[in-house]
Residue, then its C-alpha position, 0 to 999 in steps of 0.5 A: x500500500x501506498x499511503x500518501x498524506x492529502x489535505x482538506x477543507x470541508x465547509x459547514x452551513x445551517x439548515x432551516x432547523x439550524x442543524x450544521x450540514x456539510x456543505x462542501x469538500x475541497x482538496x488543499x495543495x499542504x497544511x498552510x493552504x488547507x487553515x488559509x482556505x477554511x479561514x477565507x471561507x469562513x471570513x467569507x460566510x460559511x457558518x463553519x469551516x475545518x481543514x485536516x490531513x489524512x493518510x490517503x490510498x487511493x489505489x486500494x480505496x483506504x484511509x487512516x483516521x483525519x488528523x485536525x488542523x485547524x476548525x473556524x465557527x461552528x462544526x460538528x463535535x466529531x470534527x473537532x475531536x479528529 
């Protein structure tokens, strides 16, 4: 297996019942541009935006558990606790 570490950013809204719902996933090209564009989303809106890093194969369809790099605004519990 080849593992290979990938970013990403993942942004956050809320429903009509003000429930959080994800909304979007993006790729980052490195950690610092994963925070700076989970921040500018935020800055931008969103109700809640994090940005993480995951050990990714993506030949063997495998994933290790995300590691949690930055959470602006309001996201669900289970992200913050990645």
């Amino acid at each position: 297996m080849a593992y290979q570490e990938m970013y990403f950013v993942q942004l956050f809204g809320l429903t009509a019942k003000n429930r959080l719902s994800l909304v979007a996933t993006y790729h980052a090209n490195n950690a610092e541009h994963a925070v700076a564009r989970a921040r500018a989303y935020f800055d931008r809106g969103v109700a809640g935006a994090i940005a993480f890093a995951q050990m990714v194969d993506e030949k063997a369809e495998d994933a290790q558990e995300p590691t949690l790099l930055a959470a602006f605004g309001r996201v669900p519990e289970e992200a913050k606790a990645a």
